[in-house]
Structures are given as structure tokens and as C-alpha cells.
N, C-alpha and C positions, 0 to 999 in steps of 0.2 A: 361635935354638935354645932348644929350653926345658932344663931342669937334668933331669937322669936321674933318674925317682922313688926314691925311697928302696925299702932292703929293707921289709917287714911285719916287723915282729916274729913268730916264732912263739908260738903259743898254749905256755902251760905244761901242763907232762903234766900228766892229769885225776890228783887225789887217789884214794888208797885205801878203801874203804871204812873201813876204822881209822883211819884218818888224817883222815877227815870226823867222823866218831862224836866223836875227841878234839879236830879242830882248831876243831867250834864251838862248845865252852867253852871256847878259850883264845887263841882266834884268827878270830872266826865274821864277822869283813867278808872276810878271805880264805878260808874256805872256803863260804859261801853264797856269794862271785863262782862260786868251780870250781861248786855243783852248777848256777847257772842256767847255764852252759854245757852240763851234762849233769845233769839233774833224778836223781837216784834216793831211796827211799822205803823199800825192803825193810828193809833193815841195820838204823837208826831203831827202824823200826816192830816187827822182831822182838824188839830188844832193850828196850824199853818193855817188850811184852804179856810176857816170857821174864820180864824182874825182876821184875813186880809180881803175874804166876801166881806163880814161885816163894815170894815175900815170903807171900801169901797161904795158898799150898797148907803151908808148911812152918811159918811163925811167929806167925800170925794167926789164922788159921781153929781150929786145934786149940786155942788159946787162948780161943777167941770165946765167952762168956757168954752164949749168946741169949737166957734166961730173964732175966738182967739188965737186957739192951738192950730185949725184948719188955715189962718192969715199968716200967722207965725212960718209953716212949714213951706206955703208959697213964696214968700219972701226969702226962704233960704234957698229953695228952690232959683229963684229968680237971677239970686247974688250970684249962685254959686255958676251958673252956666247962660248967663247973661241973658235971657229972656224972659222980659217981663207978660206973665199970664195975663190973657184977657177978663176981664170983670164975671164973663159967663161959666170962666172953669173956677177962679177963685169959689163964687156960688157954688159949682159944682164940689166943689172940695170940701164947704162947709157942710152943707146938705149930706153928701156923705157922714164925714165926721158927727155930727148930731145923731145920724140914724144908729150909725156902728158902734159909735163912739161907747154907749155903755153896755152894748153886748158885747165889747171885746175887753173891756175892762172887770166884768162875771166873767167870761170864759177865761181868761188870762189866770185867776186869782185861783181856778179849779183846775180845769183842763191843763193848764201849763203848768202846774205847781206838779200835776202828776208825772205828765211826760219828762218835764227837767228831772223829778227825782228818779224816774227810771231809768232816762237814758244814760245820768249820771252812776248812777249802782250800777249797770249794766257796761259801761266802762272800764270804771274800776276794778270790777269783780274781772273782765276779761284781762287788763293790763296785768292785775297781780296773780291771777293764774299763769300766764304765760311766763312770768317772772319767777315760775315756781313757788308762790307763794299759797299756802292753804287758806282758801276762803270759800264762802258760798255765796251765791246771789243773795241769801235771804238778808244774811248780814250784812253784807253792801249793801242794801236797799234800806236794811232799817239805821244802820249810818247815817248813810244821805237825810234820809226824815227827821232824826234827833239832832243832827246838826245842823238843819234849820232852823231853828228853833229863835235865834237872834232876828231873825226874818221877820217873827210874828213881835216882837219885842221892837223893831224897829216898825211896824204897821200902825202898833200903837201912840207910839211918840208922834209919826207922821197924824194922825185922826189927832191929836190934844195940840199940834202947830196949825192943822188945818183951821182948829174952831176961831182964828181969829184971822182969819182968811174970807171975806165976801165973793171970789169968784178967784179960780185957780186954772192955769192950764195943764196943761198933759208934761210939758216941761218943767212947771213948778213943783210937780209934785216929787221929781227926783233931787232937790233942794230945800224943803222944808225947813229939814233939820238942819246942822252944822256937824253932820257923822262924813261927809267929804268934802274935799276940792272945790266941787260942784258950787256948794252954798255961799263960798265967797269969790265964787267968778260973776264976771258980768253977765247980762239977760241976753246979749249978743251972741253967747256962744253959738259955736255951728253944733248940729244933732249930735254927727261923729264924735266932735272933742266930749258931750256932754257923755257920752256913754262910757267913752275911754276913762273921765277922768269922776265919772259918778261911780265908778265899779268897784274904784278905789275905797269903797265904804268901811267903816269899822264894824258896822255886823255882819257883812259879806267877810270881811277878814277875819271876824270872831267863826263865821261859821266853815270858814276854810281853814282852820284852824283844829275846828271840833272835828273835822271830817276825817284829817290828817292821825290825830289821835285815836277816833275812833277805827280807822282802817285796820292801825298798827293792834288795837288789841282783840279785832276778828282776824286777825294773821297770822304770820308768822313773817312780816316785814318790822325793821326796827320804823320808829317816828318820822328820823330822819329820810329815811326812803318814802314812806307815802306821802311825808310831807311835800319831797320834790315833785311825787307824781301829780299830786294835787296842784301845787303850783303851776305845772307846765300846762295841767287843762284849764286850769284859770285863764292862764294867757293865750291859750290858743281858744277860748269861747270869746274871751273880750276882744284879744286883738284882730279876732275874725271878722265878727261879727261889726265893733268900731269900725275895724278898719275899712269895711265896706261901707258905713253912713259917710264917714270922713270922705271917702271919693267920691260921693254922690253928694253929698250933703255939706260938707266942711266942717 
């Protein structure tokens, strides 16, 4: 006679969508298990693009110096490949900046916030397939959005530095806080070094961090592997992209 199989355990009831938003900062190996049982993305993803439009449209923007930030970028311009712009294009530059300046700052906070988490799910999900790893886009995609999450947390703190701020530029606003490097370097910095050494953030780390975690438990990769794959596209975004202001910019 064989022994009588045991009961299954049942599955624990799916979390809330409130209860995922708060339980992967404070709990994110037991709530990335619940979503790769049921992937979701919306909640996440509405409340990223919601903070950082509002941050924007109310504490930022109305603040925003573009003739500042538009003199700023001609002078690095200037330094960096020794000719100094004529008085007509600097104009030109502000004038721009002013027009653009806060439609690229709403597009930036929706439109980018999508593309980055897709292109980035759509990465990962291909590296760790290829790697034999079992995953689905859906999962990688609702990853990426829950481990944003420090993003909107840091939107926050940036809108309660800014109210004691009467005009900000486009550079100040990646040093508000004291979460990088950035905030106790000098105002001199070149773009390049600003981006290299502003990336360095601790909610960019916190949420590459959550991402890494959350991979492993839509997978079948241990920590330590998504960790490194994460890491290596960290560096190849920053160092790409830095490295391209740095040559242009300094």
C-alpha cells in the first residue's frame, strides 16, 4: 500500500494592490513571490507618473529658471570647446528653453517613465530567457514598475526641498536632496560628471536593488545572478549615456 498523499497547501490570497505598493518597501521577497503568481503593473505605474507630474506641474516647473539653465549649458558649451556663443544664439537658447522647457519636463514624467519601464522589462525578460531562465514579459514589466517605487518617494522629498527654493534650475534639481555625490559637489560641475555622479542615488540603488529581488522571485535565477544582470545595465545606461555628456559637455 502506498501512504495517502498529503493535502496541497493552499495558495495564500493574492495581495491588494495597497498592500503590494507598501509591502515592496518593507517586505518585497513576500510580495514579488504574490505578484509572479499574478503579474500586475497599473497601480505602480499610475502612481510613479501621478507623483512625479504632480511634483513637476506644482513645485518645479513654476520655479524653473530656464534662462538660467539655458546660460548655464552655453557656458559649458563655451568651456568646454572654446568658443564663445554670440549674444543672438545664447537668446536663442533661452527662448527655446522657456518654450520647451515645461513640455519636456510633463512629457518626461509620463512618456519616459513608460518607455524606460518597458524597455527595461523588455530586457530583462529577453536576457533571462536566453539565459534559460523561466519568466514572462508580464512579470518583468510589473517588476520594473514596483521597483520604482523609491522614485515617487524620492519626487516627494525633492517638492518639500524645493518649497524653500525661490527659482531652481534644471541642474538644481538633481541635487536638492543629499540622497548623492551630486549635492555636495560644487555648481561647476560639467553635465557629464553631473549625470555620472547623480545616478549614484540611494533610491536609484534602493530600486535596483528591488528590481534584482523581484526578478529572482518571477524566475527561476538565484538574487545573486539578476543582481549582476542588473548591475551591468545600470552601467551600461549610465556609463553610456554620462559618457556621452562627458565628451560633449565635461
Amino acid at each position: 500500500m502506498t501512504e495517502a498523499a498529503l493535502p496541497m497547501e493552499p495558495a495564500p490570497p493574492p495581495l491588494s494592490a495597497i498592500a503590494r505598493l507598501i509591502g515592496v518597501l518593507f517586505s518585497p521577497v513576500k510580495t514579488f513571490q504574490d505578484i509572479a503568481r499574478r503579474p500586475t503593473w497599473l497601480a505602480p505605474l499610475l502612481l510613479v507618473i501621478g507623483v512625479t507630474l504632480l511634483v513637476n506641474i506644482f513645485f518645479l516647473v513654476p520655479k524653473m529658471d530656464w534662462e538660467a539653465s539655458a546660460v548655464k549649458q552655453a557656458e559649458m558649451m563655451s568651456e568646454k570647446f572654446g568658443v564663445k556663443l554670440k549674444d543672438a544664439d545664447v537668446d536663442q537658447m533661452v527662448a527655446g528653453a522657456e518654450k520647451s522647457g515645461p513640455i519636456k519636463a510633463y512629457a518626461g514624467a509620463v512618456l519616459g517613465t513608460i518607455i524606460i519601464s518597458l524597455l527595461l522589462g523588455l530586457i530583462y525578460f529577453g536576457v533571462i530567457r536566453l539565459g534559460k531562465g523561466g519568466i514572462t514579459y508580464a512579470a518583468a514589466f510589473s517588476v520594473i514598475c514596483f521597483a520604482s517605487i523609491p522614485t515617487a518617494l524620492k519626487m516627494v522629498l525633492t517638492a518639500v526641498a524645493a518649497l524653500t527654493s525661490t527659482s531652481i534650475t534644471e541642474m538644481d534639481v538633481m541635487r536638492l536632496i543629499p540622497s548623492n555625490p551630486l549635492f555636495f559637489m560644487p555648481e561647476t560641475t560639467g553635465m557629464g560628471s553631473m549625470i555620472l555622479f547623480g545616478s549614484l542615488d540611494l533610491f536609484t540603488l534602493w530600486s535596483c536593488a528591488l528590481t534584482a529581488v523581484g526578478l529572482s522571485a518571477c524566475s527561476t535565477w538565484s538574487v545573486g545572478r539578476t543582481a549582476l544582470l542588473v548591475a551591468v545595465t545600470f552601467a551600461v545606461f549610465v556609463g553610456g549615456f554620462g559618457g556621452l555628456l562627458y565628451m560633449f559637455l565635461g
